[in-house]
N, C-alpha and C positions, 0 to 999 in steps of 0.2 A: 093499561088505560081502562078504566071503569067504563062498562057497557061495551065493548069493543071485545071481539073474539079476534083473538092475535094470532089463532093457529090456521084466520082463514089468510095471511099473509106468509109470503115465500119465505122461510128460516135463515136465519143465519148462525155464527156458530154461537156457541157460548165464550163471553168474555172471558171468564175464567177457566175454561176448559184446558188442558194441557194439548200441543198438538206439535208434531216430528214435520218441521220447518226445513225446507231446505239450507244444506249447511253450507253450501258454494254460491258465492254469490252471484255465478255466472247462469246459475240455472234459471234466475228469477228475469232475464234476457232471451228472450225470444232468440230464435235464428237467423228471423227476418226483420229486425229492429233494427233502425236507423240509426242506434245507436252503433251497434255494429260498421254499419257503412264509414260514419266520419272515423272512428275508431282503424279503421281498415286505411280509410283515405290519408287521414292525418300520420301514422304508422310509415308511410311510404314516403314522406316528403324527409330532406335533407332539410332539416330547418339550419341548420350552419351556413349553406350555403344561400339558403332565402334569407339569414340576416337577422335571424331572430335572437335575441339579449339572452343571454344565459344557458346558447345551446350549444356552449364550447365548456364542460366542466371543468372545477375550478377542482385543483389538490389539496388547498388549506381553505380553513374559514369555516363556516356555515355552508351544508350543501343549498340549493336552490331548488326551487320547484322544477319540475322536468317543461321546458315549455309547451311539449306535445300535450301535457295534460291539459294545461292551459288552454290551447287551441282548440283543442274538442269541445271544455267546457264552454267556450261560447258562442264555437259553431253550432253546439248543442241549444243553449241560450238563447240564440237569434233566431233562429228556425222554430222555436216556441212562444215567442215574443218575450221572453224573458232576457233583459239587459243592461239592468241595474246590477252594480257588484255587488250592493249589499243583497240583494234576492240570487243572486247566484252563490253566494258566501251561503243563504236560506237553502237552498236549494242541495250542497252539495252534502249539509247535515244529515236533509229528510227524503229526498227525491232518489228513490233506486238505481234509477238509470244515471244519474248524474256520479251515485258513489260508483257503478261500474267503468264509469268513464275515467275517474278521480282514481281508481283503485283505493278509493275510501279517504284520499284528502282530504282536508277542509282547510286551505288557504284563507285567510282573512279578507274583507272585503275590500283593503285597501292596495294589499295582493294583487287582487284579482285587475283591480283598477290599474293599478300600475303596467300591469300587461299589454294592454290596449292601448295605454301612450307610449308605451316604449318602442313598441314593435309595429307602427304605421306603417311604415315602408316596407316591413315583411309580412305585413297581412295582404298590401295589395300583391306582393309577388305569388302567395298561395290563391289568391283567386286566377290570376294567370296564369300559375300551375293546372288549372282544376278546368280551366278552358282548355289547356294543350290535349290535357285526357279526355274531354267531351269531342276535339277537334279529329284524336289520333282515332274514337270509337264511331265515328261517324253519326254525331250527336248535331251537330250543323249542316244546314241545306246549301251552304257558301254559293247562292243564287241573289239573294235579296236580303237588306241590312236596312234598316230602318231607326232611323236617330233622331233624337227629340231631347230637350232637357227639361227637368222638372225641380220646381226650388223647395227645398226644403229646410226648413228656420232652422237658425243657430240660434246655441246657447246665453243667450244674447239679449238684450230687449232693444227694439227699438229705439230707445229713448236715451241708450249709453251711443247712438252713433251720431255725430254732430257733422253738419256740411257747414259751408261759411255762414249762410244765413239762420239757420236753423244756431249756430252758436252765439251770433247775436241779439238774437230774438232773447236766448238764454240770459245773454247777458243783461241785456234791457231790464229781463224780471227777476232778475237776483236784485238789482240795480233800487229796483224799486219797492220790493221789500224791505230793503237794508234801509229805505229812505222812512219807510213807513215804522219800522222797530225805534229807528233815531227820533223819531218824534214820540213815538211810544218811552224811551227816557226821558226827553226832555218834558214831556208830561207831567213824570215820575216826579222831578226834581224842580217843578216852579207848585205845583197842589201841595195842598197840607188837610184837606180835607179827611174825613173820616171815611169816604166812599173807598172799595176796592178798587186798587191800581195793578196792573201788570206788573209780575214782580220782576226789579230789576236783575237778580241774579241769571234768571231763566230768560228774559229779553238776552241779557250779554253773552248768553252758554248761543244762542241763538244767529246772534250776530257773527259768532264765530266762527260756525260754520258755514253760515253765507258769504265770507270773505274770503273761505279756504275754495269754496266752490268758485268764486269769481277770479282768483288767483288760476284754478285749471283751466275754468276756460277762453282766461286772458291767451292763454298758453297755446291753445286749442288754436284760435283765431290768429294767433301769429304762425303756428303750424300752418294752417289752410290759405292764408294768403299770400305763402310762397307759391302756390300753385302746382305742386309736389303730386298732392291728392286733394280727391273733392270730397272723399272721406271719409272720417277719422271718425276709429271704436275703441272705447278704453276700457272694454272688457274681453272681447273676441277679436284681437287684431285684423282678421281676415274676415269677417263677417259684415256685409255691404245689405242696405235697402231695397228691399226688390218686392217686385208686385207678384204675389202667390196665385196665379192663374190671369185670367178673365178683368176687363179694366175695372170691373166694380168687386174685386177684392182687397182687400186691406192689401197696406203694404206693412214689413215685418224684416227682420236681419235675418237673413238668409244666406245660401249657397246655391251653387245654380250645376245642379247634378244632371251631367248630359250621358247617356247609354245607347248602347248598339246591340238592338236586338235582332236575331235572326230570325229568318220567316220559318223555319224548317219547326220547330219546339217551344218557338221565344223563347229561348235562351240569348240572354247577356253575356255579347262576347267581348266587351270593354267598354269601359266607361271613364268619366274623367270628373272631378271637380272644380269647379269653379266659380271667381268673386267678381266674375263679370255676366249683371244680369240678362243680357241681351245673348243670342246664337249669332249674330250677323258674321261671316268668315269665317267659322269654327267647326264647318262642315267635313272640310279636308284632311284636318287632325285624327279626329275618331276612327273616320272611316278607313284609312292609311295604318292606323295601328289592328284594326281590327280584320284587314287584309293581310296582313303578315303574319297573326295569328292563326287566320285559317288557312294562310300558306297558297292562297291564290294568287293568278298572275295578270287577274280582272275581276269587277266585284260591279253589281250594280247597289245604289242607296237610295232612298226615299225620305225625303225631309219636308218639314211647312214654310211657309214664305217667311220665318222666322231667321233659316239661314240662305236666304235669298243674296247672291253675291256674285258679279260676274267673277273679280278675281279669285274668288276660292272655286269655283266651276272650271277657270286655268288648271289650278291646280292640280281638283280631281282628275281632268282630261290627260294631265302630265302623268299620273299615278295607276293607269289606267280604272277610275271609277265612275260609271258611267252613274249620271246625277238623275233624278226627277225630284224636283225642286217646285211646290207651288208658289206661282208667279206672285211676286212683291208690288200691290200699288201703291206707287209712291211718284213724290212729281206733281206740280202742277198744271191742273185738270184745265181745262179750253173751255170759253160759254158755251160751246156747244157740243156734244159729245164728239158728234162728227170730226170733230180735229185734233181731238185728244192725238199726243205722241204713239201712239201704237198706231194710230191708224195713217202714220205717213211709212211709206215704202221706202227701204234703202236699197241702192244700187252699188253692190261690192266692186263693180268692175269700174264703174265710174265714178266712185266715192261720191255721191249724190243722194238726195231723199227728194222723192217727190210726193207734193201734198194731198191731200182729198180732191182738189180740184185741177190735178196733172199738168201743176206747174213744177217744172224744173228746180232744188234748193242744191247750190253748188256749199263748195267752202268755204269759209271765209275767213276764219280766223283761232288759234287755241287760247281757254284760260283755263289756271286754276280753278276748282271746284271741288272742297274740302279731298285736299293732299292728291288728287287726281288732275291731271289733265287733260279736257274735254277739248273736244272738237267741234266746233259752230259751225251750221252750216244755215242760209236764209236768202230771200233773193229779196234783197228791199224796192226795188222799183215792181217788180209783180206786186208785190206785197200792199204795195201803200196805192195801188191802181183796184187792186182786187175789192170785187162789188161784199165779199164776206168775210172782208177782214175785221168785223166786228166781232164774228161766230170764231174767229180764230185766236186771236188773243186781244187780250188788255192792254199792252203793254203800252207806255206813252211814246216810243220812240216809232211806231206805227208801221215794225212788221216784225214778222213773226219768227225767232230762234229758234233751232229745234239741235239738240246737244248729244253728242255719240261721246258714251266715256271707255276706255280703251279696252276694256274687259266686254264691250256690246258685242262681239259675235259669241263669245260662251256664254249669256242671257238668252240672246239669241236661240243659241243652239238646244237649251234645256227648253225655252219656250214652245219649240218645233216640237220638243220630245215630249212633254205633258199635253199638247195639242190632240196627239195621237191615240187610238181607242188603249193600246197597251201603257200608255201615260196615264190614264184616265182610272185604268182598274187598277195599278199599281197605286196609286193615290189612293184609292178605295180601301186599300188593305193595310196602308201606315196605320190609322189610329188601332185597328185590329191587332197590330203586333207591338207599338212602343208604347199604349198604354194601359195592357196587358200588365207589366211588372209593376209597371205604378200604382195602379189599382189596388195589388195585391200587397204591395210593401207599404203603401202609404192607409187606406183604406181599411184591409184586413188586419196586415199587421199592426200597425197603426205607429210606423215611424214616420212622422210627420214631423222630428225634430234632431236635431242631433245633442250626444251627450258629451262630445268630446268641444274641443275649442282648438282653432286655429288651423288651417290649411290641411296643414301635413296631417294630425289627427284626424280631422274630419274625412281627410281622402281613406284612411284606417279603417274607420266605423263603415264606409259607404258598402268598402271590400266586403267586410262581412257581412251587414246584410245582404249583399247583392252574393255572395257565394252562398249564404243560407237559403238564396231567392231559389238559385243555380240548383245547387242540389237537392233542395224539397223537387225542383221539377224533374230533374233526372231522376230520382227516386218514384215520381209518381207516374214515370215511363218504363219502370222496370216494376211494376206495383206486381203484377203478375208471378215475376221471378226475381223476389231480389237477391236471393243466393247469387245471381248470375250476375248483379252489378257488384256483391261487395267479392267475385271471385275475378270481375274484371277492372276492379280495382287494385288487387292485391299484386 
């Protein structure tokens, strides 16, 4: 460059210079390369027996790619944020560390694609593989598990998933286009002026396919008012509307990815997918599988009022998993605070509640209350004599119900237990440990969507980034000595 002294800059070589390259490709692989580790990890797994396509060789035909290469390649991929097949197909041409993985493959990108939908079911079995060796290495604290779900959008748009209303609405404006184009012919066909008309060929190529769409979603609306499902997506079967955080976030087609991290590393010791946006009862599941995996015979868990449920706190308590669950307000609320339902006392031994103002409420009668049946208890002559029965309820028949549903001593009993100073820090520490992984997979890495479609696939994709989550962390615990993790790997 003109006026520039280039020799006061650090050198590099000459382009054309001749220079004696290493001739093994293993030498340009570090020792302590992460490449090594999955290469070590993936080497030990029986993929036959985890179910993987094409790990049973075949004697005639075309051989097949090895699937163990496969599997590095996109443990490798994930853990780099790279997860498009066609940039991994890029990647295994130019990227050194990927042709060490490959031993110099280069699978096609649709290859590479095909891997990932075939082998759903045996990606998630190598993440619970890769939990047993974190669990057998003393890699989990198996004191504290901490569950939360987080949604993250399907391949999808919102606007392919139609409810009953939502395809009406549709239909209304197909309805009334088609009405608007037919008058745009008849237009056509009573003028004879010289002015520019809408030309009929392109109105009718038009018409046509507003007829074909009102045809689906005739389809659509007799679909949904069986009452089957409330609904229906005609491009992600399994992809449902959900609200991506906080209530003033969009809403988007989504999956509702719930995880179990432990306190000891956060580390993800199971996780599950799902097309049901809400956690209500879903507490019992994770926690259960993820107590079996760390092979304990008691666990405690920490959840937000999200999965707030006496009957699944049964559950837990049957399972031995002791709950801290922030309290669910829900109910309604008294004109005056003072009489709100918490603030009446129940008497176990006399199946009794007595109010704010230490009258007696005996029993009196059960009903149904969406699929439960609740227990009434009230005392109408106090009630309708009492000087504050206006501060106690509205209600017109002029006293006051107060409702126990059968799961209220385990509400109860997690109530006591969040009440307490070790309730109170343990709460402290959930956002600390489950959204830790989200941060970093949704945030950093930046899968905030998924590329696969439908259940079973999307449960696939979750495996691997959560195994890529898994071992970037156990890797950055052995940062020190990673000889020592890809030889207690091996």
């Amino acid at each position: 460059m003109r006026g520039v002294n280039s020799m006061a800059y650090i050198q590099g070589e000459n382009r054309e210079q001749l220079t004696l390259m290493p001739m093994c490709l293993d030498d340009y692989i570090e020792p302590n390369n992460i490449c090594r580790v999955i290469a070590t990890f993936v080497n030990n797994l029986d993929l036959l027996e985890l179910g993987f396509k094409y790990a049973k060789t075949k004697t005639s035909g075309r051989p097949s790619y090895n699937p163990a290469r496969m599997l590095m390649l996109y443990i490798y991929g994930y853990m780099n944020r790279i997860r498009s097949s066609r940039r991994l197909d890029a990647e295994a041409r130019r990227n050194v560390e990927v042709m060490w993985l490959m031993e110099k493959l280069t699978p096609d990108d649709k290859t590479i694609s095909n891997f990932r939908k075939d082998n759903a079911k045996a990606l998630k079995n190598v993440f619970r593989i890769f939990n047993y060796w974190c669990n057998n290495n003393d890699l989990f604290g198996k004191e504290l598990l901490a569950i939360d779900g987080t949604k993250i959008r399907a391949n999808c748009s919102w606007k392919n998933i139609f409810t009953l209303d939502s395809a009406n609405k549709g239909l209304e404006k197909i309805n009334q286009n088609i009405n608007r184009y037919m008058d745009d012919l008849a237009s056509n066909d009573s003028t004879e002026c010289e002015e520019e008309q809408p030309n009929s060929d392109a109105v009718a190529k038009v018409l046509e396919n507003l007829n074909n769409k009102k045809v689906k979603l005739t389809e659509l609306i007799s679909e949904l008012e069986k009452g089957e499902f409330n609904e229906i997506s005609t491009v992600d079967p399994d992809a449902r509307i959900m609200r991506q955080g906080g209530d003033a976030r969009a809403r988007d087609a989504c999956y509702n990815v719930r995880t179990v991290v432990d306190s000891k590393y956060k580390l993800i010791v199971d996780f599950e997918t799902s097309t049901c946006a809400n956690d209500i009862a879903t507490l019992s599941r994770p926690a259960k599988s993820a107590k079996e995996i760390l092979g304990v015979n008691e666990i405690s868990v920490v959840a937000d009022s999200g999965f707030y449920d006496g009957a699944d706190a049964d559950r837990c308590k049957e399972n031995n998993i002791t709950c801290f669950i922030a309290k669910l307000k829900r109910g309604t609320k008294a004109p005056s605070e003072k009489y709100n339902h918490s603030n009446f006392k129940y008497d176990k031994i006399n199946d009794t509640y007595t109010c704010p103002q230490e009258v007696i409420l005996p029993f009196k009668y059960t009903k149904k209350v969406k699929e439960l049946v609740r227990r009434i208890y009230g005392n109408i002559d106090a009630c309708r004599a009492c000087s504050c029965r206006d501060l106690c309820t509205s209600q017109k028949r002029g006293w006051r119900e107060v409702q126990r549903n059968p799961h209220q001593d385990a509400e109860d009993e997690v109530d006591a237990r969040m009440a307490t100073l070790e309730g109170r820090r343990i709460m402290s520490e959930r956002k600390k440990l489950v959204e830790h992984p989200y941060g970093t997979i949704k945030k950093i890495w930046g899968y905030g969507c998924f590329l696969c479609r439908g259940l079973e696939k999307t449960t696939g994709e979750a495996s691997l980034i959560l195994l890529a989550y898994n071992l970037r962390r156990v890797a950055n615990i052995f940062t020190k000595n990673p000889i020592d993790l890809i030889n207690m790997l091996t």
